[in-house]
Structure formats: C-alpha cells, structure tokens
C-alpha positions in Angstrom: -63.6 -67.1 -145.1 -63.1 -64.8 -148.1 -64.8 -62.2 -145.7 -62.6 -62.8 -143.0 -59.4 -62.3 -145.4 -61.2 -59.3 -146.9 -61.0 -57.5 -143.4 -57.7 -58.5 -143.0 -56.4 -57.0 -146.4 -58.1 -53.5 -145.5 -56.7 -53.7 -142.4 -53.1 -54.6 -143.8 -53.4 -51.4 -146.7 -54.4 -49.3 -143.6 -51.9 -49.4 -141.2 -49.1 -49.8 -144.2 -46.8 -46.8 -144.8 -44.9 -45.7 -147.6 -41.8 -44.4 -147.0 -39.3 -42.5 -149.1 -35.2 -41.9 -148.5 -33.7 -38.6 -150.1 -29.5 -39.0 -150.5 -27.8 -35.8 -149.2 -24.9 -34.5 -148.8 -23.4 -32.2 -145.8 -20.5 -30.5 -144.4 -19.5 -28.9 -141.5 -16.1 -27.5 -140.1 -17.2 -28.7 -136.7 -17.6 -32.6 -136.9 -19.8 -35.3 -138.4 -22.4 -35.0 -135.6 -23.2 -31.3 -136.9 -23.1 -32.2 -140.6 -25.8 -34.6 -139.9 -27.9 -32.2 -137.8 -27.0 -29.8 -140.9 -28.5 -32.3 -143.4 -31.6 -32.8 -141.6 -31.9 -29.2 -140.8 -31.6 -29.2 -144.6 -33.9 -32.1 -145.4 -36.9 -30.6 -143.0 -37.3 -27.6 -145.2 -38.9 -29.4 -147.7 -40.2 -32.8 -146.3 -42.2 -33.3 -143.3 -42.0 -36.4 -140.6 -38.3 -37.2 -141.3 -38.2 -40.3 -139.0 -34.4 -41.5 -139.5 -31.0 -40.5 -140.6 -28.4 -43.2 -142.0 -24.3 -41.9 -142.4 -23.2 -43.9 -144.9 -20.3 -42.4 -145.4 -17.7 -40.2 -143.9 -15.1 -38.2 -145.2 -12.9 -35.4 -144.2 -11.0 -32.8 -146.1 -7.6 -31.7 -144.9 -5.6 -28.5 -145.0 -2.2 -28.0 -143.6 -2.2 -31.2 -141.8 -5.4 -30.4 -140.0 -8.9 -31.4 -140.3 -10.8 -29.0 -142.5 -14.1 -30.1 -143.2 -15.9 -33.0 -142.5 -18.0 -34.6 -144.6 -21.0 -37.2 -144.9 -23.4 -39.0 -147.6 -27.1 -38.9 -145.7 -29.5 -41.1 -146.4 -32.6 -39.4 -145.0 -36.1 -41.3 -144.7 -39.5 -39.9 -144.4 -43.5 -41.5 -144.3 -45.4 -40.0 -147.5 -48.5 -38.5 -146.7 -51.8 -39.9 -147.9 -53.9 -37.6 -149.8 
C-alpha cells in the first residue's frame, strides 16, 4: 500500500503546475477591449505562456464631457517553468 500511494504522490507533483498572476495596469483611448489586449501585449514581453486575463476593474477618464481614456486593473496569470 505505501507503494501504491508513493506512485500516486509522484504522479500528483508531476502533473501539478505553479502558476503566478502579475497586477497591471493599462489604458487605451479606444476602449477596455484594447487596454486589455494592451496589457497582455505588455505582459508577453517578459513572461511566457500567459494562459488568462482577469479585469477587475474599469475606469474611464473624462474630458469635456467625453470619454477620454479608458482604463483597467489586469490581473494577468502565467504557468512557471520548471528548471
């Protein structure tokens, strides 16, 4: 039995992944949709295998009673490479 739960914890530690979530935040003049896309544009020129994006926030400046800029808080997540 303590063989049988040895493979099983290997197994478990194999297949586990570690990921990480970096906190940025983006703007664009064009809408939320493109701040994100700016903040993983952002995100991929130092991390590899970004597998999600979470808004978790919006905001949007205004000027003149318009729309200005709009803004978001990313939360970006990525699986940390085994050396």
């Amino acid at each position: 039995m303590a063989a049988h739960l040895s493979r099983w914890a290997e197994r478990e530690e194999a297949e586990m992944a570690v990921v990480k979530v970096i906190e940025l935040l983006a703007e664009s003049e064009q809408s939320w949709e493109d701040a994100a896309r700016q903040a993983v544009a952002e995100a991929t020129k130092s991390v590899r295998g970004i597998s999600s994006v979470y808004i978790s926030e919006f905001q949007a400046t205004v000027e003149n009673d318009k729309v200005k800029n709009f803004r978001i808080n990313a939360k970006i997540s990525f699986v940390l490479e085994r050396s």
